[in-house]
C-alpha positions as CSV (number, residue, x, y, z in Angstrom):
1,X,-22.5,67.0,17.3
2,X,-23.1,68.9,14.3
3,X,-23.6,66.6,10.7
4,X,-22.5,68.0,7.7
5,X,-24.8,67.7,5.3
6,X,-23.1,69.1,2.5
7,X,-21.6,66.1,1.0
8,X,-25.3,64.4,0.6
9,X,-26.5,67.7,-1.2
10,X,-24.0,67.8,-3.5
11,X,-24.8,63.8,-3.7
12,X,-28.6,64.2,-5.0
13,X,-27.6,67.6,-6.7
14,X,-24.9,65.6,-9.0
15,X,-27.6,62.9,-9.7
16,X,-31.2,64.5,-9.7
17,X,-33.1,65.2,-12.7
18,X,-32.7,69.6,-13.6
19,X,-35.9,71.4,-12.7
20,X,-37.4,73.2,-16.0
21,X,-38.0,76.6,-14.8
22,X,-37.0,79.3,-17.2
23,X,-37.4,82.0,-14.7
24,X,-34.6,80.5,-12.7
25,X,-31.7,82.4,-11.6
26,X,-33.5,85.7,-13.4
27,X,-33.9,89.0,-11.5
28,X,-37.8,89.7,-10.5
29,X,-38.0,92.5,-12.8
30,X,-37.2,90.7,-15.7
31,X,-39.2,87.9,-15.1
32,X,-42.2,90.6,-14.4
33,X,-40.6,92.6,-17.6
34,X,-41.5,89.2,-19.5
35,X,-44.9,88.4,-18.5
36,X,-45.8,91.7,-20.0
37,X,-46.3,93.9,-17.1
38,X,-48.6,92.7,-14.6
39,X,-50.6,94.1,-12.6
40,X,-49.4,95.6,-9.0
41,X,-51.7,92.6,-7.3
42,X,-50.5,90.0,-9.7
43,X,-47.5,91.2,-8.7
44,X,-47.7,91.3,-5.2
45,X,-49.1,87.5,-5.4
46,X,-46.1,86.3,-7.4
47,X,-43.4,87.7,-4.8
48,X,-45.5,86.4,-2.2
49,X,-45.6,82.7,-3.8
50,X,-41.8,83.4,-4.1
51,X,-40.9,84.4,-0.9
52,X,-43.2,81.1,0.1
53,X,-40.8,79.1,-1.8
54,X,-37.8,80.4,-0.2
55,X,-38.8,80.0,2.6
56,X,-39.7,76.2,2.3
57,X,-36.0,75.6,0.7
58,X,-34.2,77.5,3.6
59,X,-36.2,75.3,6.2
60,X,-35.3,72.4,4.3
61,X,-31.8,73.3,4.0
62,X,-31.7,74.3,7.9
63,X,-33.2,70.9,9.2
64,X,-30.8,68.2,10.1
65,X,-31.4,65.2,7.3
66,X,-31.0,61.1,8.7
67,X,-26.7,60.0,8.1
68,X,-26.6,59.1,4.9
69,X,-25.2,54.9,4.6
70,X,-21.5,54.5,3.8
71,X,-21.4,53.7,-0.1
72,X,-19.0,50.3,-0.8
73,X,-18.7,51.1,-4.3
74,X,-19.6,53.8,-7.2
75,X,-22.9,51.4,-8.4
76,X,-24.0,52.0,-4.6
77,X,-23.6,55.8,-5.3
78,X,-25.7,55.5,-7.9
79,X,-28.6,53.6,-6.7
80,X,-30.6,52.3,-9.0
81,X,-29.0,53.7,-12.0
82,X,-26.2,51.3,-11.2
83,X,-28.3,48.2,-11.3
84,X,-28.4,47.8,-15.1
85,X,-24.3,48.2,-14.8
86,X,-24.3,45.1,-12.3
87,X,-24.1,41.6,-13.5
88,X,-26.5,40.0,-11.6
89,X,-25.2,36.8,-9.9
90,X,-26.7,33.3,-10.3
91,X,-28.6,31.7,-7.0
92,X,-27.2,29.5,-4.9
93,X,-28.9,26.6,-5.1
94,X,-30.8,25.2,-1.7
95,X,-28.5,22.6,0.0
96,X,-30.6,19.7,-0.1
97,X,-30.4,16.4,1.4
98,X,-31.8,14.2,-1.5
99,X,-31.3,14.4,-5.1
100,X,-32.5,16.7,-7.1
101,X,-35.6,15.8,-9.1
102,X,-34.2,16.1,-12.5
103,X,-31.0,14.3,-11.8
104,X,-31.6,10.4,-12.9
105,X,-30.7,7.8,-10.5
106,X,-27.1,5.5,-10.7
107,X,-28.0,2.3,-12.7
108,X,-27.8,-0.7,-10.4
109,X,-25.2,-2.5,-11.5
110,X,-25.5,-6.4,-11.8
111,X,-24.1,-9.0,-9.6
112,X,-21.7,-11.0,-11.4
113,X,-22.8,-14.8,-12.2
114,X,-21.3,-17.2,-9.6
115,X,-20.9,-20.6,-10.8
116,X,-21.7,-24.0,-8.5
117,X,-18.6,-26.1,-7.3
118,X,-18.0,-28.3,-10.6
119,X,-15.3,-29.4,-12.3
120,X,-13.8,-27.4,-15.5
121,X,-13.0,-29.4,-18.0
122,X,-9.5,-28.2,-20.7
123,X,-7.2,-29.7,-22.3
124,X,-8.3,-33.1,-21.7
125,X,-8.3,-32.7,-18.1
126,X,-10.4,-31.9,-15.2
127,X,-9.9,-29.3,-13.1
128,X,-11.6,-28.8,-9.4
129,X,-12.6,-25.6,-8.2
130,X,-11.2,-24.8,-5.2
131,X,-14.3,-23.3,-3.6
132,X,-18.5,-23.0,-4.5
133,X,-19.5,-19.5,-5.7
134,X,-16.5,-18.4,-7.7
135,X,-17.5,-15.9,-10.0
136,X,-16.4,-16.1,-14.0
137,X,-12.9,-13.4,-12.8
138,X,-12.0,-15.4,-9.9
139,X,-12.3,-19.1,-12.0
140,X,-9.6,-17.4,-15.2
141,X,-7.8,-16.2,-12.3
142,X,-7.2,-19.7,-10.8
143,X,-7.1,-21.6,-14.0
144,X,-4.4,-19.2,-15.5
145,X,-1.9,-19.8,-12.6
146,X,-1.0,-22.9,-14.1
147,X,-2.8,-22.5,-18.1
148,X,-1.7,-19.1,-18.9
149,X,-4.0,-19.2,-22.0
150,X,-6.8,-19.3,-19.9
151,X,-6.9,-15.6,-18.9
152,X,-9.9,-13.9,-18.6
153,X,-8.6,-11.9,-22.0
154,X,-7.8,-15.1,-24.1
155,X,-10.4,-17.5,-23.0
156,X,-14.3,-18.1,-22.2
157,X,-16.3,-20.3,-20.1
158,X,-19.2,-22.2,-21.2
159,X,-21.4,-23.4,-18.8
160,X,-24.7,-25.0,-19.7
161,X,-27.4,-25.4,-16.7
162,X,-29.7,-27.7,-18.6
163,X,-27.5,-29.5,-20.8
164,X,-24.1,-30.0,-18.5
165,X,-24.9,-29.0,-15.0
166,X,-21.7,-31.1,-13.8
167,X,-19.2,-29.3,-16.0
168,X,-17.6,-26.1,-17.1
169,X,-16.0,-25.8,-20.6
170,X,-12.5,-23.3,-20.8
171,X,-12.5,-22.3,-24.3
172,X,-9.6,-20.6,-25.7
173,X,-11.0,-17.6,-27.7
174,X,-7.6,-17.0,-29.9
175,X,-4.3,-17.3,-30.2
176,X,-1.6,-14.0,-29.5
177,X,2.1,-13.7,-29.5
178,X,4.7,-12.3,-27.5
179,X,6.9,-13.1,-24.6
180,X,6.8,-16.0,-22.5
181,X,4.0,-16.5,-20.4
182,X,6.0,-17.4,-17.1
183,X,4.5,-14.4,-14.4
184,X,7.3,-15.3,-11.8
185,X,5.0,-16.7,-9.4
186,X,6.4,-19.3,-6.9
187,X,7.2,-22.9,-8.3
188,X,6.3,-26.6,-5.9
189,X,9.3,-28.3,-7.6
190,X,9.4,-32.0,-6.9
191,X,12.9,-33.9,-6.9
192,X,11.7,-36.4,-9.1
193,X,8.5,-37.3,-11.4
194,X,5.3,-38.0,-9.8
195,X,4.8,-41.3,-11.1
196,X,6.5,-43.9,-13.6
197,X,3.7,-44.3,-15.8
198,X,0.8,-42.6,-17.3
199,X,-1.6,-40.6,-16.5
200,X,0.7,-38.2,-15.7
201,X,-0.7,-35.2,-13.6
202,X,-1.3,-32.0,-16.5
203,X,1.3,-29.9,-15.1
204,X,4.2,-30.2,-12.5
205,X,7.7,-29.0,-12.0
206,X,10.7,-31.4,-11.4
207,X,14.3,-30.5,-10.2
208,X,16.9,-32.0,-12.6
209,X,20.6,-31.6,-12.8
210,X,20.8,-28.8,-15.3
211,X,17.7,-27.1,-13.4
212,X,14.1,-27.0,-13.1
213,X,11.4,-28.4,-15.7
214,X,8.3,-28.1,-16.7
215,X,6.1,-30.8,-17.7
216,X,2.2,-30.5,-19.7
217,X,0.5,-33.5,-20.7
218,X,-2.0,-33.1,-23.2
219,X,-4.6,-35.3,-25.3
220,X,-1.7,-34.7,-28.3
221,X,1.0,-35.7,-26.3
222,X,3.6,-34.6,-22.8
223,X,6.2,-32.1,-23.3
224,X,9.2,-30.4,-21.3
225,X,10.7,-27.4,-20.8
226,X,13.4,-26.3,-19.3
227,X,12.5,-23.2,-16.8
228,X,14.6,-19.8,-17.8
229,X,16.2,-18.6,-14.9
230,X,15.3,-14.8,-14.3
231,X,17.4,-14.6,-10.6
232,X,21.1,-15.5,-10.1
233,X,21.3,-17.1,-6.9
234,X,24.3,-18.0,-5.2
235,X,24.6,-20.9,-2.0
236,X,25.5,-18.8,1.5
237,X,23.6,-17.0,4.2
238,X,24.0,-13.9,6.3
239,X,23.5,-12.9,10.0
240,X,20.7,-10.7,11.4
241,X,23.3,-10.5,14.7
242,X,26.9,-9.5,14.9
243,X,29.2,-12.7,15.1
244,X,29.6,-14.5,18.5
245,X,32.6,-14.2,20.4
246,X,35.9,-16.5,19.4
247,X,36.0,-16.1,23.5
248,X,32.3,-18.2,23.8
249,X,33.4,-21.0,21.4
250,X,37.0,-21.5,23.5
251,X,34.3,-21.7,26.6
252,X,32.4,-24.0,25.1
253,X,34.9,-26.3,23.7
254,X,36.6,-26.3,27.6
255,X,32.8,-27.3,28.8
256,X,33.3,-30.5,26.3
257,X,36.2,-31.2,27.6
258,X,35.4,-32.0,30.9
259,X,33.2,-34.9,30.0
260,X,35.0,-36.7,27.3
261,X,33.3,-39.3,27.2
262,X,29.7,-37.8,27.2
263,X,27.7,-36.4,24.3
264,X,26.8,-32.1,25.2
265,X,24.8,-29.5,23.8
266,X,24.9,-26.3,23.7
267,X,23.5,-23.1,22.2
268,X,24.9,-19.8,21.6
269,X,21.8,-17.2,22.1
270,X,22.0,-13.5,21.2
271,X,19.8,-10.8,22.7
272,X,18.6,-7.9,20.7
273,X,17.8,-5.8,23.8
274,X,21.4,-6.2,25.6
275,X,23.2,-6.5,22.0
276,X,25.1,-9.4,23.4
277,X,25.8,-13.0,23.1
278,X,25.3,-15.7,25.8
279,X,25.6,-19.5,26.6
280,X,22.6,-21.4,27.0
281,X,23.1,-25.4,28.5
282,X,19.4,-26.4,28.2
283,X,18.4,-29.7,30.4
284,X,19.8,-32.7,28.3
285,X,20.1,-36.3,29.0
286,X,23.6,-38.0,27.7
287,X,25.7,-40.9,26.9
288,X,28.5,-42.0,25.1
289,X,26.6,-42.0,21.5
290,X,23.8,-39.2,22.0
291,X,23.0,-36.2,23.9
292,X,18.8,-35.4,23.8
293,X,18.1,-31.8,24.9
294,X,14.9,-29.5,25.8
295,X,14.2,-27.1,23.5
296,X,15.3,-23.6,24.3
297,X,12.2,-20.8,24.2
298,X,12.8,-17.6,22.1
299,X,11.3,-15.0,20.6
300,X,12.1,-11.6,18.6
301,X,14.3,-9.8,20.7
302,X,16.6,-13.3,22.4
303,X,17.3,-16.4,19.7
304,X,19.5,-19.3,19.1
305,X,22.8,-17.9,17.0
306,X,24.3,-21.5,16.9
307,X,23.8,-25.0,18.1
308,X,26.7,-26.9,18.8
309,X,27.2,-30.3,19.9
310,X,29.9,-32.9,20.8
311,X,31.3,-36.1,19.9
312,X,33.4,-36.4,22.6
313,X,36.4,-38.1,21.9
314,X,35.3,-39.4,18.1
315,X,35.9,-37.0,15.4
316,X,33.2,-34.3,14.4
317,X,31.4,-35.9,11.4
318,X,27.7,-34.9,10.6
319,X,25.4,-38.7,11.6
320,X,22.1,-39.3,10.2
321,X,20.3,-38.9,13.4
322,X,22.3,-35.1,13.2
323,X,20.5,-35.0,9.4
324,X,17.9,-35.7,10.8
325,X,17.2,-33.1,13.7
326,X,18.6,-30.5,12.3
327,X,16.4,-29.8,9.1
328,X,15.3,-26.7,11.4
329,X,16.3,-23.9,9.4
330,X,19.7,-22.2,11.1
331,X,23.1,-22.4,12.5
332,X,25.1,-26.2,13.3
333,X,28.6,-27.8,14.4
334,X,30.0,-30.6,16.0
335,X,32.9,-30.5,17.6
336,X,35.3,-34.0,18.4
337,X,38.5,-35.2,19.4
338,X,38.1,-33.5,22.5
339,X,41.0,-35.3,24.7
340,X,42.9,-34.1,21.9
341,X,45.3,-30.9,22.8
342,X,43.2,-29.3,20.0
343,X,40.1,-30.6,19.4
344,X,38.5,-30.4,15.8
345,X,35.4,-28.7,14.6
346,X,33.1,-28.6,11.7
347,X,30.4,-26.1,10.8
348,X,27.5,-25.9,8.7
349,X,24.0,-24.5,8.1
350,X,20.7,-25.8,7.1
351,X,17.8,-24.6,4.7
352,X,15.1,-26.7,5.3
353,X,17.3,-30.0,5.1
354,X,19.7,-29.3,2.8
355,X,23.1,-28.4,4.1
356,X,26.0,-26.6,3.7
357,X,29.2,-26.6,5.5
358,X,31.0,-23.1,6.1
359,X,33.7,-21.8,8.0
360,X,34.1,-20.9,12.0
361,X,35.2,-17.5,11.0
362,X,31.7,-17.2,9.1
363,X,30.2,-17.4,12.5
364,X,32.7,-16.2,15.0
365,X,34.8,-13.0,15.3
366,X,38.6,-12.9,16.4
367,X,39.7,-10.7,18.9
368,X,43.4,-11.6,17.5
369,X,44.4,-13.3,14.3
370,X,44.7,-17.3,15.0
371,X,42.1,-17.3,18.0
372,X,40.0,-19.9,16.2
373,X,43.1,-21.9,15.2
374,X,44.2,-21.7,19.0
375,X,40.9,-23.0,19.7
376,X,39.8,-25.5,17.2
377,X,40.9,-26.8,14.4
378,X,38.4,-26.3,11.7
C-alpha cells in the first residue's frame, strides 16, 4: 500500500518558516549573470553543489515519511503555535483521604449542661423532674406542657451548684402578647376537684356542666378558666364491618327462647378474611339472675361485632353488674320478655364506661323493611 504523502507536505509547507534565498526560482544564467561572471571552474563547482541539492530534495521527496497522527482539532494542526491559543486547564486535585493541610478542622461543639434530679421551683410551687440528666431544652420542654411561659424562648433556669444544689429556679425572662397559649395537647380531665381544701394541686382540669376548666393556683391567689373548645364533637360511633345480619339476631333471639328461664350469652363475631358474620356461644355457666361466660379470643382479622345477653323472661333493662362488665369499649344489648310472642330489646354502646343507647338498625341490616320489628321490639 502506497501513502500519500502529499497532504503532510503541503502540511509543513503551509506552516514552515520561507527559506531566504534570492537566487530561488532564477534561471542559472542569471544567477551566474549576477555574480559578475565567474569563472568556468567557479562555475562548474556551483552547478555541481546545485545538482547535489537536487538530488538530496528528490531523495527526500521519493522516501516514504512515518503516517502522520490524525489532528482532533486546528490547535493540533498547529502544534506548538496553538499552545498560546489554548486556555490551559486547572489540575485536578489528588483525591485524598484526609483533609487537606490548609483546611481548619470543625470546632467541637460542646455538650449541653445536664442538670441533677432536683426539684424546680415556680410559681410557688415545686416541680419534680421526671428523670436525672435532663438537659436545660428537655426541662422548658416539660415545664411548658403545663406553664406555657416557661418556654425555652420566655424563660431561664438558674441553677446554683454551691449555693442551692437542691433546687432549680424558672425565671420568666419577659412578658409577650398574642393568642392563647393552649398547644392542643391532650387534657387528664377529672370529674370533680381533687380536693376540698387547700393546697390545691398548681394546675388541673375538671369536667363541669358547661365544659371543661382549668384551674392555677398561685402564691397571689387560684383562678379558672373555662377551656375554648377548638373541635365540635358529636355522641355516636361507626363500624369498621358491614352490619350483622337481621337473620343472626332472629337466630339468636330463638336460642333465648328455648331456655326462658336461664340467663345466655352470646356474641356476634365478624371475620375480615371470609367478610362474614358468625355466632359465637362461648362456655358460660347460668341461672335464673346471671349468665358468666369465657372470654372469646380475637385478633385483627376475626372480632366481637356485638355482645348480647338475656334476661329471660324479665324485661331488657341495663343492671349494675351489666355497668359494670361492660366498660370494655364496644357493642351491647339485652334482650327480655322472651316467652313473650315478641320479645323486647335494647341496644347500646360503651366508651370506656360511659354509655349510650342506640338503635337495632344501627347495628343490624334488613333484608326486608320490618325484619327487626318482626323480630324484636326495640
Amino acid at each position: 500500500m502506497t501513502e500519500n504523502t502529499e497532504p503532510r507536505r503541503q502540511e509543513q509547507d503551509l506552516f514552515a518558516e520561507p527559506r531566504n534565498d534570492p537566487q530561488e526560482g532564477a534561471a542559472p544564467e542569471d544567477a551566474a549573470a549576477k555574480d559578475g561572471g565567474s569563472a568556468p571552474g567557479a562555475q562548474s563547482e556551483d552547478e555541481s553543489a546545485a545538482a547535489s541539492q537536487t538530488d538530496a530534495e528528490t531523495a527526500r521527496e521519493t522516501t516514504p515519511s512515518p503516517a502522520a497522527p490524525e489532528a482532533e482539532s486546528l490547535f493540533d494542526l498547529m502544534g506548538d503555535a496553538g499552545k498560546q491559543f489554548q486556555k490551559p486547564k486547572p489540575p485536578r486535585p489528588a483525591p485524598s483521604a484526609t483533609r487537606p493541610a490548609t483546611q481548619k478542622p470543625e470546632p467541637k461543639r460542646a455538650e449541653p449542661k445536664r442538670y441533677p434530679k432536683v426539684p424546680v421551683r415556680y410559681a410557688g410551687h415545686t416541680i419534680e423532674l421526671p428523670r436525672e440528666g435532663m438537659t436545660a431544652e428537655e426541662i422548658h420542654a416539660f415545664l411548658e406542657d403545663d406553664w406555657p411561659e416557661l418556654g425555652k424562648n420566655r424563660s431561664e433556669l438558674v441553677f446554683d451548684e454551691k449555693a442551692r444544689p437542691d433546687m432549680i429556679f424558672a425565671v420568666v425572662k419577659g412578658h409577650r402578647k398574642g393568642a392563647s397559649a393552649l398547644s392542643g395537647k391532650p387534657l387528664t380531665v377529672l370529674r370533680e376537684a381533687p380536693q376540698e381544701a387547700p393546697p390545691y394541686p398548681p394546675l388541673f382540669h375538671v369536667l363541669a356542666k358547661d365544659g371543661v376548666y382549668e384551674v392555677r393556683h398561685t402564691p397571689a391567689g387560684g383562678f379558672a378558666a373555662r377551656v375554648d373548645a377548638v373541635v365540635e364533637m358529636r355522641e355516636g360511633f361507626y363500624l369498621s364491618a358491614p352490619k350483622a345480619p337481621a337473620a343472626l339476631l332472629a337466630e339468636v333471639v330463638a336460642a333465648f327462647k328455648a331456655v326462658p328461664h336461664e340467663e345466655a350469652l352470646v356474641n356476634v363475631v365478624y371475620d375480615r378474611a371470609a367478610r362474614e358474620h358468625s355466632l359465637r356461644w362461648p362456655a358460660q355457666e347460668r341461672c335464673a339472675a346471671a349468665v358468666r361466660a369465657a372470654y372469646t379470643p380475637e385478633d385483627d382479622d376475626r372480632f366481637v361485632l356485638c355482645q348480647i345477653h338475656s334476661h329471660g323472661t324479665m324485661r331488657p333493662f341495663w343492671s349494675p353488674r351489666d355497668d359494670e362488665d361492660e366498660v370494655r369499649t364496644g357493642l351491647y344489648g339485652v334482650v327480655g320478655n322472651v316467652d313473650a310472642t315478641l320479645p323486647a330489646a335494647l341496644f347500646r354502646y360503651s366508651c370506656g364506661g360511659l354509655y349510650r343507647e342506640v338503635p337495632a338498625a344501627s347495628i343490624f341490616a334488613e333484608r326486608f323493611p320490618g325484619e327487626l320489628l318482626a323480630t324484636v321490639a326495640a
